[in-house]
C-alpha positions in Angstrom: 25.6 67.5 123.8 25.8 66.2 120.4 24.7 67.8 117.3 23.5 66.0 114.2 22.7 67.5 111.4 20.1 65.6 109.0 20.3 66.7 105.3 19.1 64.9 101.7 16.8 65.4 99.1 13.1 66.3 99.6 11.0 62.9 99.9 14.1 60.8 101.0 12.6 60.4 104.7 14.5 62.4 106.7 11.5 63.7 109.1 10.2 60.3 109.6 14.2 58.6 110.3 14.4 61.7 112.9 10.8 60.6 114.5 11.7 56.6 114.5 15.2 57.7 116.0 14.0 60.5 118.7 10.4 58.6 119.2 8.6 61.9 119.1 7.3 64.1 116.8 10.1 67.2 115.4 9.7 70.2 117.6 8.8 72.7 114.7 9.8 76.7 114.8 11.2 78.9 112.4 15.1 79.5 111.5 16.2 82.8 112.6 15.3 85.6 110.4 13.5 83.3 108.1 10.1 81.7 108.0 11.5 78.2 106.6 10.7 75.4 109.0 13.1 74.3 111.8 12.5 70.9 112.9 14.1 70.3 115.9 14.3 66.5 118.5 16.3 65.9 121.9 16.7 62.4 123.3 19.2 61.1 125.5 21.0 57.7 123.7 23.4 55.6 126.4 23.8 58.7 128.3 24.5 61.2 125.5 22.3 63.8 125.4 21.7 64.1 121.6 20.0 67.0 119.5 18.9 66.2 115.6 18.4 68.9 113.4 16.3 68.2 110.0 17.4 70.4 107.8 15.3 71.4 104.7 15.6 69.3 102.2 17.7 70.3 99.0 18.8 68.8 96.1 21.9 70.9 95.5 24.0 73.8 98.1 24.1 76.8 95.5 21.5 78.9 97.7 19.2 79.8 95.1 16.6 79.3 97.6 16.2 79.5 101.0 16.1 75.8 102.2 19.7 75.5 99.8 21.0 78.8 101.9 20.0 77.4 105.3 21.6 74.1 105.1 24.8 75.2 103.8 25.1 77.6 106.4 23.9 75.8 108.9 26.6 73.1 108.3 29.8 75.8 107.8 29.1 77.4 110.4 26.8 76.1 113.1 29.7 73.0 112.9 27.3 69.9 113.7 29.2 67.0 115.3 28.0 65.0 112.4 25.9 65.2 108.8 23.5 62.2 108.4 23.4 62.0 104.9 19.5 60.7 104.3 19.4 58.7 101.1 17.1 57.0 99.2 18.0 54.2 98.7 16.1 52.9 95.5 17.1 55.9 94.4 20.8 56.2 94.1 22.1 57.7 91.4 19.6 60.8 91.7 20.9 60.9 95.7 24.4 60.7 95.7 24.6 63.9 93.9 24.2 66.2 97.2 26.3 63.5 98.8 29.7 64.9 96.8 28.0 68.5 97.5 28.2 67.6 101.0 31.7 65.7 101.2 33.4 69.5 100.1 32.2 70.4 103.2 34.9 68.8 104.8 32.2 67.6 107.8 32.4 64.6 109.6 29.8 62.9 107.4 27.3 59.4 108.0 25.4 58.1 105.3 21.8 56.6 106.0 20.6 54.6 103.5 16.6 54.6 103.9 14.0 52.6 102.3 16.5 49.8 102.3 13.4 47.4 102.8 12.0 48.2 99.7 15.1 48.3 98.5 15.6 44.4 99.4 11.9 43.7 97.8 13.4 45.2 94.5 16.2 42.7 94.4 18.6 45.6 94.4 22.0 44.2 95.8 25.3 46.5 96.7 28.2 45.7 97.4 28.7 47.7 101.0 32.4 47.3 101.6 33.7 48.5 98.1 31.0 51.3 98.3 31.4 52.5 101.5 35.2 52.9 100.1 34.6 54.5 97.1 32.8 57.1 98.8 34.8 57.3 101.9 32.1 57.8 104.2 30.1 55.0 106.7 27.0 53.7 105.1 24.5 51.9 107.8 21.3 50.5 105.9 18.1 51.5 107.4 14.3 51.5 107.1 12.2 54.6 109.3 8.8 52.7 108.3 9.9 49.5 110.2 12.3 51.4 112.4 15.8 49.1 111.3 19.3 49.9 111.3 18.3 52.6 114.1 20.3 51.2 116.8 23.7 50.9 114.8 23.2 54.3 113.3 23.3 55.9 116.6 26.3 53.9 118.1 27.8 54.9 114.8 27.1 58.7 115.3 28.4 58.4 118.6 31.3 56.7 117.9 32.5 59.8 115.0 31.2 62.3 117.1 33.7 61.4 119.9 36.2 61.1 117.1 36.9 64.5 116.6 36.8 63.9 112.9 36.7 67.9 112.3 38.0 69.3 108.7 38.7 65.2 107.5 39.6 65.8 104.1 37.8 63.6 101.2 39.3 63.1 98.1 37.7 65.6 95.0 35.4 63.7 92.5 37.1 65.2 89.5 39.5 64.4 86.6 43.0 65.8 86.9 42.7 68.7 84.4 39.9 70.2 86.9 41.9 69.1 89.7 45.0 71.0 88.8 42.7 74.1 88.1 41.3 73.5 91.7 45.0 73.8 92.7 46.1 76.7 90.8 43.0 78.5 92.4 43.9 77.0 95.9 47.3 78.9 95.1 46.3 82.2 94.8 43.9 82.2 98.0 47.1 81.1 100.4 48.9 83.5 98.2 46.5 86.0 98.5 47.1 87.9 102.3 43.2 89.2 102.1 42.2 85.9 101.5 44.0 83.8 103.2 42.1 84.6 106.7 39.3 82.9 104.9 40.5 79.6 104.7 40.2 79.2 109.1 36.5 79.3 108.2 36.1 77.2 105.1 38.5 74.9 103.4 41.0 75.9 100.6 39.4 73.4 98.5 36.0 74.4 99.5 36.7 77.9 98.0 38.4 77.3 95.3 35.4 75.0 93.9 33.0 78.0 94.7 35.3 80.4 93.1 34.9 78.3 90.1 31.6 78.1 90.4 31.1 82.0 90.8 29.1 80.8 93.8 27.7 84.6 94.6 26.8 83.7 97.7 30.2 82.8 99.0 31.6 85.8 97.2 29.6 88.3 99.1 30.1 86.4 102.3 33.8 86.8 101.7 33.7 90.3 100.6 31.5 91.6 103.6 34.0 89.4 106.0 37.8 90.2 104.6 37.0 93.3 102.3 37.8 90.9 99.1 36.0 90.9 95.9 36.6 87.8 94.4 34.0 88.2 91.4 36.9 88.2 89.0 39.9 87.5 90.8 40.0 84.0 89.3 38.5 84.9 85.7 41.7 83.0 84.1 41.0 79.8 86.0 37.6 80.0 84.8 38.4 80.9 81.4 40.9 77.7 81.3 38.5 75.5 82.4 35.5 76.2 80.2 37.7 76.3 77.1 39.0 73.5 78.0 35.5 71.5 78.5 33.4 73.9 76.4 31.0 74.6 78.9 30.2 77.2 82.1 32.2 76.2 84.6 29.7 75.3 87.1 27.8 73.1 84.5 31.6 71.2 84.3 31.9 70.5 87.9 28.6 69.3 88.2 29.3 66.8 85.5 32.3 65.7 87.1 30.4 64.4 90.3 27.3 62.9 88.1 30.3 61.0 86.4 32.2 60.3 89.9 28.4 58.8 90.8 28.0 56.6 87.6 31.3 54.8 88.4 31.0 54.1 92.1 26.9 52.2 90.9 28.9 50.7 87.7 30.8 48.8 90.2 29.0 48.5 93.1 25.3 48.9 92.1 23.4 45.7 90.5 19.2 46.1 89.8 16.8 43.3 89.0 14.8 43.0 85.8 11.8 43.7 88.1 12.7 47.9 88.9 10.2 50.2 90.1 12.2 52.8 88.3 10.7 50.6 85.1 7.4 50.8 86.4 7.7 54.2 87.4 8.8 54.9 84.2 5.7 53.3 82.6 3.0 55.6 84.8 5.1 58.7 84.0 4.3 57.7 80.1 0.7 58.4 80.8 0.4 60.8 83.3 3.2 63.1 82.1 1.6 62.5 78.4 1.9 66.1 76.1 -2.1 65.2 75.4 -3.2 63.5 78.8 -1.3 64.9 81.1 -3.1 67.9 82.0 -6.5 66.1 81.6 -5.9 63.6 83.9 -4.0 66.0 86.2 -7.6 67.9 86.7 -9.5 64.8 87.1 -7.4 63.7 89.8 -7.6 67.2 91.6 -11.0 66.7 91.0 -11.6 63.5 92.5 -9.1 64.2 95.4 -11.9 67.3 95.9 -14.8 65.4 96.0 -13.3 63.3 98.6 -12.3 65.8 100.8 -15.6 67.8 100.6 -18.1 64.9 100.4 -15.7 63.2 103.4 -15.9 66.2 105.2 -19.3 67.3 105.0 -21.1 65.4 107.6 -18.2 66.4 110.0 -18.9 69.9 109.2 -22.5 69.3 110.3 -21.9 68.0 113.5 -19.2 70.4 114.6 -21.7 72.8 114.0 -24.0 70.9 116.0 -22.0 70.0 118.7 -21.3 73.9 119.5 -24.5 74.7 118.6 -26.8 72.2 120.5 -24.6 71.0 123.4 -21.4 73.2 124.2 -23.5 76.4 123.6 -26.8 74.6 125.9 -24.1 73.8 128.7 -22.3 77.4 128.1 -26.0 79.0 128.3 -26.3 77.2 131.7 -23.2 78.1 133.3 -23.8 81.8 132.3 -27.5 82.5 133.3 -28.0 85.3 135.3 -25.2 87.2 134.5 -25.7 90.6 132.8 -26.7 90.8 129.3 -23.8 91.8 127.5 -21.8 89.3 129.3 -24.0 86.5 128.3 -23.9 87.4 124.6 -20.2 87.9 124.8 -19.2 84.3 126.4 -21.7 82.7 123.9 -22.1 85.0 120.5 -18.5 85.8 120.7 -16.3 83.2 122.0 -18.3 80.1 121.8 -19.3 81.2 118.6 -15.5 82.1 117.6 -14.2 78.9 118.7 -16.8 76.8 117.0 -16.6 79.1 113.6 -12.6 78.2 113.4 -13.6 74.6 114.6 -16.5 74.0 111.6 -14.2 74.0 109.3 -11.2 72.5 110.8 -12.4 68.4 108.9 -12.3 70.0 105.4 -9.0 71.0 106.4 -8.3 67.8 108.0 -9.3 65.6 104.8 -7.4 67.9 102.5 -4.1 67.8 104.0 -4.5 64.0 104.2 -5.1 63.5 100.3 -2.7 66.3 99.4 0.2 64.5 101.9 -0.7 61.2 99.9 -0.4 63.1 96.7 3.2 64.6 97.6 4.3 61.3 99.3 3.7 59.5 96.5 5.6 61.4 94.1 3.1 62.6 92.3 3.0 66.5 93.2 6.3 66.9 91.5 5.1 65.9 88.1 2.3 68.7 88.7 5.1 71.4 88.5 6.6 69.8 85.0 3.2 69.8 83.9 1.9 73.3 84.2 5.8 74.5 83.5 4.8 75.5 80.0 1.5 77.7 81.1 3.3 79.1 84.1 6.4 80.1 82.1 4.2 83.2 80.0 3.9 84.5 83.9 7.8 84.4 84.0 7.7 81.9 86.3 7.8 78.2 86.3 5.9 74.7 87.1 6.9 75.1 91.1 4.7 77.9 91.3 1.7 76.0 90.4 2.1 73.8 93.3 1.0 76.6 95.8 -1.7 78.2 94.2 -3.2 74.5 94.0 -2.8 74.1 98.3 -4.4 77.7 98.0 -8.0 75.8 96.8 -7.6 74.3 100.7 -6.3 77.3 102.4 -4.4 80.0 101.5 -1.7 80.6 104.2 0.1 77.3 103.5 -0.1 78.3 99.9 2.0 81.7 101.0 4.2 79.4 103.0 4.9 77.2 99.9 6.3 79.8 97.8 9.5 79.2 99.7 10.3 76.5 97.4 10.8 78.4 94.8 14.1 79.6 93.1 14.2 83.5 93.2 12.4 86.2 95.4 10.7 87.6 92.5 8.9 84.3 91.9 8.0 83.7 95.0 6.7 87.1 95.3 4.6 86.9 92.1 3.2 83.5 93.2 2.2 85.0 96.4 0.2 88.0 94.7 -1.5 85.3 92.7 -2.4 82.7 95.4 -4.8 84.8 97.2 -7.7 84.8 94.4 -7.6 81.0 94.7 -11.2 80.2 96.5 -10.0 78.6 99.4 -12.7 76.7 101.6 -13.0 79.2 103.8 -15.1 81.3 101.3 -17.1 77.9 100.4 -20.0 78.9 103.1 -20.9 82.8 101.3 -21.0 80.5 98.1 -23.4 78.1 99.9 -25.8 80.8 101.5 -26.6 83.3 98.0 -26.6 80.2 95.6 -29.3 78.9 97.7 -30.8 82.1 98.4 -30.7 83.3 94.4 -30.3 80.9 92.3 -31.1 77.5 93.0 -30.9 74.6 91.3 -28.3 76.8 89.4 -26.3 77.1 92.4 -23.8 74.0 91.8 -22.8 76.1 87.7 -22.5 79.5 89.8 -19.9 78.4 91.9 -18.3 76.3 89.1 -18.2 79.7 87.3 -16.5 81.5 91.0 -13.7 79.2 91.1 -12.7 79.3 87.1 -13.6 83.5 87.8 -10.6 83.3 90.4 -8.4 82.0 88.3 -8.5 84.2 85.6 -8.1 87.3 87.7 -5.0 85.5 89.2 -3.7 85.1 85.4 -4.5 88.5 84.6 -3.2 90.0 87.8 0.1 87.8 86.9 0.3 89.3 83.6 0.2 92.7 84.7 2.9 92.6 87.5 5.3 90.1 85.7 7.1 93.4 84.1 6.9 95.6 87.7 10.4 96.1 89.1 10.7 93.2 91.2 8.5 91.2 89.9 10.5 90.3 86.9 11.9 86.9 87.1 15.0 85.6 86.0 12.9 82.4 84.4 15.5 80.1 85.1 14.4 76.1 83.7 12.7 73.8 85.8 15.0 71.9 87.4 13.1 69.0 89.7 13.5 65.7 90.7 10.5 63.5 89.7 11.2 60.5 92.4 9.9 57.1 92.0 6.2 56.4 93.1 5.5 54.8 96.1 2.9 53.7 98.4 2.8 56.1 101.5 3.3 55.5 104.6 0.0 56.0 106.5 1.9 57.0 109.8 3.9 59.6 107.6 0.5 60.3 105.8 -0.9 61.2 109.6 2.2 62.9 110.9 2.1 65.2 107.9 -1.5 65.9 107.9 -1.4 66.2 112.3 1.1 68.9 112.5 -0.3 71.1 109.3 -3.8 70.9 110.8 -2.4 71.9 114.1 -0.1 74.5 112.6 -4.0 76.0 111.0 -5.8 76.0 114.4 -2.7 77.3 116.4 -2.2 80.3 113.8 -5.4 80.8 112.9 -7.8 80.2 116.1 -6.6 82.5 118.6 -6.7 85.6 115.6 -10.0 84.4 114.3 -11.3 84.0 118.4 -9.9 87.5 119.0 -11.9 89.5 116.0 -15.4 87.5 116.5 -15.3 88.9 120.0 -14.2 92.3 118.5 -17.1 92.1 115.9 -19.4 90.8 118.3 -19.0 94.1 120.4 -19.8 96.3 117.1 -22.6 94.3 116.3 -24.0 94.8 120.2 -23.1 98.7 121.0 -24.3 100.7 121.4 -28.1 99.3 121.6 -27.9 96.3 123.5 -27.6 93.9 120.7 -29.9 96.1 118.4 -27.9 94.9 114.6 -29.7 98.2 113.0 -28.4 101.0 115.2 -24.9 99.2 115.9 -21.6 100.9 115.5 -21.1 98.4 112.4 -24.0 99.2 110.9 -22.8 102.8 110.9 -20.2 101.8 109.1 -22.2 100.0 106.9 -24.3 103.3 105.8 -21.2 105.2 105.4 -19.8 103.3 102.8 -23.1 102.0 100.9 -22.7 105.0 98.4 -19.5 104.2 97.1 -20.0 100.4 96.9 -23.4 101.2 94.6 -21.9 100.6 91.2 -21.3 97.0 92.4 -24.7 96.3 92.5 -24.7 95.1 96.2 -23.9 98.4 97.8 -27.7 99.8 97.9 -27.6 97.3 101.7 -25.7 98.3 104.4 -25.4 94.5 105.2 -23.8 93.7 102.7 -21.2 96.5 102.9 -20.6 95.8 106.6 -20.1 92.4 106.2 -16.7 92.9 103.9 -14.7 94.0 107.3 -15.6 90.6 108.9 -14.6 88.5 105.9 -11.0 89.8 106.2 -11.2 88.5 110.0 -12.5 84.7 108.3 -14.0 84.6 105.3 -16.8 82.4 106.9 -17.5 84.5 109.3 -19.6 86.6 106.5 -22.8 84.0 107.1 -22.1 84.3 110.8 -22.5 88.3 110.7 -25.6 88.0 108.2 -26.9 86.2 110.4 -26.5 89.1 113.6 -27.7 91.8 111.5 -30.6 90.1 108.9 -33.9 89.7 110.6 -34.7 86.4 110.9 -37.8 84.3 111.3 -39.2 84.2 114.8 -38.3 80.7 116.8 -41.0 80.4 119.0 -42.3 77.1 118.2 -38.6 76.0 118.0 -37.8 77.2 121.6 -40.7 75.1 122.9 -39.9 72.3 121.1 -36.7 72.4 123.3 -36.9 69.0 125.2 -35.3 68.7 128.8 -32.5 66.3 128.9 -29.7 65.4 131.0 -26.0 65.8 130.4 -25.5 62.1 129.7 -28.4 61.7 127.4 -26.8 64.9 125.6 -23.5 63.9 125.3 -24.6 59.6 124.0 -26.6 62.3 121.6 -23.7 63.7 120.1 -21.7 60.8 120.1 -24.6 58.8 118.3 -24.0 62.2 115.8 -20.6 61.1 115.3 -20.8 57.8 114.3 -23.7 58.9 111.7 -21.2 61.4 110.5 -18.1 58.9 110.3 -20.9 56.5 108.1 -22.2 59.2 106.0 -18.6 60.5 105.4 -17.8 56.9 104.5 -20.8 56.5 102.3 -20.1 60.2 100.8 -16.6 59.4 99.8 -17.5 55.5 98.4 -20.1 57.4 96.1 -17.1 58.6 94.1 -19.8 61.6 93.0 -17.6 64.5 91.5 -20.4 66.9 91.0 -20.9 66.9 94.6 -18.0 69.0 94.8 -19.7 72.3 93.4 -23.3 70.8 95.1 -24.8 73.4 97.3 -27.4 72.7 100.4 -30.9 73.4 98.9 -32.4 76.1 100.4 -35.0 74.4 103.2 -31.8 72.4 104.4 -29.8 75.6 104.8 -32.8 77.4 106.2 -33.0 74.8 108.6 -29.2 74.6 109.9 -29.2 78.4 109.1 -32.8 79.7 111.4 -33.9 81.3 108.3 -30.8 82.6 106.9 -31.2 81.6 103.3 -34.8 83.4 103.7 -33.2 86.2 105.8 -30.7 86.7 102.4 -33.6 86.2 99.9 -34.9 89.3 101.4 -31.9 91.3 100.9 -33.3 92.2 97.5 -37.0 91.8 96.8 -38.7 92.0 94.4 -35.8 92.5 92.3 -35.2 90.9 88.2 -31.3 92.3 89.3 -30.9 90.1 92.6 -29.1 87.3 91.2 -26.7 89.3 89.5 -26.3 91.5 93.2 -25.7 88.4 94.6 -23.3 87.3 92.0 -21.4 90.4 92.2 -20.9 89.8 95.9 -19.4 86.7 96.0 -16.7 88.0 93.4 -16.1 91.0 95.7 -15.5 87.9 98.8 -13.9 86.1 96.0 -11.0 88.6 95.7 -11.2 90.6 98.7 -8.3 90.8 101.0 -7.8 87.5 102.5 -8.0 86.2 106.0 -5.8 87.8 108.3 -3.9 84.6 108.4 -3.0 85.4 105.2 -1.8 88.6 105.7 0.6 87.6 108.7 2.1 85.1 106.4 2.5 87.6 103.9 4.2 89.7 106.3 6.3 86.8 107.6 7.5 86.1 104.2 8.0 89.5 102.9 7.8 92.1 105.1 5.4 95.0 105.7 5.9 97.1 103.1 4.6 93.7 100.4 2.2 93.1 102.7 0.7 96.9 102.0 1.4 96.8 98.4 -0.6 93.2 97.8 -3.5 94.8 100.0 -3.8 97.7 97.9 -4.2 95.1 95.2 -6.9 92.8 96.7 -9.0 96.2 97.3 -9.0 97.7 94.0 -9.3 94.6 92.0 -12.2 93.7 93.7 -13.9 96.7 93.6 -13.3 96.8 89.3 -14.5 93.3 88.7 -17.5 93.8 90.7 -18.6 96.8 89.3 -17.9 95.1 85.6 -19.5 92.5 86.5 -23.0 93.7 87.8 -22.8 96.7 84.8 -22.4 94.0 82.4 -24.4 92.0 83.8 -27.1 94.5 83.7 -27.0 94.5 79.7 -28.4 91.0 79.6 -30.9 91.0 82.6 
């Protein structure tokens, strides 16, 4: 078998080159002892039996993160056949960078120059022979989108795979003062007996440029492996060099290839007058604009929200409708007769279980769509320079912005994205901070109490919830940034802001299939497993009786000590936190169980008798109303649609008295809005989903997991509580 490894810069097509090569989508999994993505393919090729490997993508190999870490040690020491080097081509300069990172590898290396039809529309031209010597590696021209230059890729794989090209040395993109340092280093590791072992694994010249670099990684790898500490065994090499250049050694080197790059695309490289790089250049002026920047930043967050919740709306509705009215009428059927409990379990608890995790599957459909156009575009990089300034009074920097934005969707790929960043202290704080985003989930609570208490004030009260959640991450921020292990090293942003483009819509869909996927995989089955857990405390022990059920027991016990948040004089409410942590939409789902509702007589007769066909042209009618209305919704460009709640008769009427049901929660009471207020803050920042939590724990272990619990159970309980006894001083 024959093992490639893929590597390049983020947003340089690798995924998609693996997909057009394999003709199937990546097998994803996680790499061994880390939650990073592994993206695997197999095919078979002329009879070879080939396996591609996309590793993440990087711009440099120092491991400061965990996608740098992986791919260098996947590459020393896993020994692909051969590195595809994925580049850009539009985008050369700012590519061929890792390209001399990768060379000191000393693998047999293939370049893949992707994009190259766009790169033909620009009127780029490159001279392939003297290039392809210059930088002493193959360089096959190639497009994923149209699926061109595949073919001789492959054959070319093949044909240095079978080569044996193992260890082929490249020449070093330095200047001979650094060269003869390299040297002097090189000396002392052959001269060195501890050392010397070390050079079977990795290449002299490979460890004398880390040496240089103080590449800590490397030095700890050596020192675990051969019992050397290397931290200052070359401290006069190092000392040489950056008198010598006047800079930290590792800022030298890195100069030296930059410089290597410039003079292989001085003589090789040609653009045309018409470059996107000018155009891109051009848009960055206004949206990366000290005074516009930001502004523009929210409305376009703003519009990508109202299109994702007025596009997914109607789909919401006949989810609900389709589990509601036809699987649960069908289900129903097929389980009359059986004992009660039974009954109630297969429909209550797992029809309703699926269908709960299913409602909400379109926003998250619509969302990863736009947010996949945003990032494909190029546009989600500039987002980190932007909010770099406001981050960096957390201690961190603009990359941790980028997840706490996914968190407005859903929060677990927001844990998952702190990855990107630099430092685990980061990444930790950003996960501590990503939670008290409102992500969609909690979107239904919102929609039941405005409706219930405050009503044509409802679309401001959730307007205030979402700026409320942001603070408190801020302020939560603030106060860890100085904890022990929390403090951040606050390094500068360092990020690539690539070109725009226009998507690819088959990427676009790729992207957006396997994230939504990834949701109802991880989510689904944990979500399907507590509904039928709650459903049991909701039935025991009274045959269904809400009032006398184990949960409601629970709910009593606890009332006194929620009192000072206003909500806690109602056992309903109190009960219903436990369920949020299972879903936070669950909440309405539980009100529902254990409010008394209106009585449904005249509804049950109404009930008309129809066959299975006229049922199912029924739904399917429903679904082309809500592909037209979703259209329509989307088209109406209406912004303030975003924060719009269901008025309360059309709630009432999807809900079977719901909003009424909630009303009642409080009558008769001048303090009910302000109870109902001080709810939704406790949902708000209550422990998230349990989706959540098992990323957490993926990420960072058990003991993090505990401590950022403890958090999201004593921060909701203060703001509450200051909320409603403020509150109280102006009602």
């Amino acid at each position: 078998m024959i093992k490639i490894a893929f590597a390049g810069n983020p947003n340089v097509g690798k995924s998609a080159l693996i997909n057009a090569i394999a003709g199937s989508k990546l097998k994803v999994g996680n790499w061994p002892g880390v939650t990073v993505e592994k993206k695997e393919a197999m095919f078979i090729h002329k009879g070879e039996e080939i396996k591609l490997v996309d590793l993440p993508g990087v711009y440099s190999l120092s491991p400061y993160t965990l996608e740098e870490k992986i791919t260098r040690d996947f590459i020393l020491e896993e020994n692909p056949d051969v590195v595809v080097n994925v580049i850009d081509s539009t985008n050369l300069e700012r590519n061929l960078y890792l390209t001399f990172l990768l060379k000191e590898l000393e693998k047999p290396m293939i370049m893949a120059l992707n994009f190259y039809d766009e790169f033909a529309k620009l009127k780029y031209k490159l001279n392939m022979k003297e290039f392809q010597d210059m930088i002493e590696i193959p360089a096959i021209p190639v497009s994923a989108l149209k699926g061109t230059g595949i073919e001789e890729l492959l054959d070319s794989i093949i044909t240095m795979s079978k080569n044996k090209e193992k260890g082929k040395k490249y020449s070093l993109p330095f200047d001979k003062t650094i060269l003869s340092i390299i040297h002097e280093v090189e000396y002392k590791i052959l001269t060195n007996e501890k050392l010397l072992p070390a050079t079977k694994e990795y290449s002299k010249e490979f460890l004398a440029i880390k040496f240089l670099e103080r590449d800590s990684h490397i030095i700890e790898k050596i020192k675990n492996k051969y019992g050397v500490d290397a931290t200052h065994l070359f401290d006069e090499e190092i000392e040489k060099l950056e008198n010598k250049y006047d800079n930290d050694s590792e800022t030298i080197l890195a100069e030296g290839r930059y410089g290597t790059v410039n003079g292989i695309l001085a003589r090789t490289f040609t653009t045309s007058i018409k470059s996107r790089l000018d155009f891109t250049d051009k848009v960055d002026k206004i949206l990366l604009n000290r005074v516009l920047g930001l502004p523009l930043f929210f409305l376009i967050m703003a519009g990508v929200m109202a299109f994702v919740f007025n596009g997914s709306a109607p789909f919401i509705d006949w989810v609900d409708g389709f589990f509601a009215d036809f699987v649960g009428k069908y289900v129903g059927m097929l389980v009359e007769g059986t004992p009660d409990w039974l009954s109630s379990l297969i429909i209550d608890g797992i029809v309703g279980g699926v269908g709960g995790v299913l409602t909400f599957v379109p926003v998250m459909v619509f969302l990863y769509f736009f947010l996949a156009i945003l990032e494909e575009s190029g546009y989600m990089s500039r987002v980190a320079f932007l909010m770099d300034k406001i981050m960096r009074r957390l201690g961190l920097n603009g990359k941790s912005f980028v997840p706490m934005v996914v968190g407005f969707g859903c929060t677990v790929p927001a844990i998952y994205a702190t990855r990107t960043l630099e430092d685990e202290s980061s990444r930790k704080l950003t996960a501590a901070m990503s939670p008290f985003m409102s992500c969609g989930a909690r979107l239904p609570v919102y929609g039941l109490f405005t409706a219930a208490f405050f009503g044509a004030k409802a679309g401001l009260v959730v307007v205030s919830i979402y700026i409320f959640g942001i603070v408190v991450a801020i302020l939560v921020g603030l106060g860890l940034k100085n904890i022990k292990g929390f403090k951040s090293e606050n390094k500068a942003l360092l990020i690539e802001l690539p070109p725009y483009r226009i998507p690819s819509l088959k990427v676009i869909l790729n992207s957006t299939w396997l994230r939504v996927f990834d949701y109802i995989k991880r989510a689904g089955t944990v979500i399907l497993g507590i509904m039928m857990i709650l459903w049991a405390l909701t039935y025991f022990p009274n045959n269904g009786d809400s009032n006398s059920s184990y949960i409601a027991k629970f709910g009593h016990t606890f009332a006194p000590i929620m009192k000072p948040t206003g909500f806690g004089d109602r056992w309903e409410t109190v009960a219903a936190i436990p369920p949020s942590i299972a879903a936070k939409e669950v909440v309405v789902g539980f009100l529902a169980q254990a409010l008394p509702l209106a009585e449904e007589a005249e509804a049950e007769e109404e009930i008309a008798e129809t066959t299975f066909g006229e049922d199912l042209m029924e739904q399917v009618k429903g679904f082309g109303g809500a592909v037209k209305d979703s259209v329509v919704g989307m088209l109406s460009l209406d912004v303030e649609g975003l924060f719009t709640t269901p008025d309360a008769e059309e709630i009432e009427e999807e809900g079977r008295g719901i909003v009424q049901a909630t009303a009642n929660l409080w009558p008769n009471d001048d303090l009910a809005p302000l109870r109902a207020y001080s709810f939704m803050v406790f949902i708000l920042l209550v422990v998230p989903c349990v989706a959540t939590l098992g990323a957490i724990k993926h990420e960072f272990g058990w003991r993090y997991l505990g401590f950022v619990v403890s958090i999201m159970l004593v921060v909701p309980y203060i703001a509450s509580t200051l909320v409603f006894q403020i509150g109280k001083l102006f009602f």
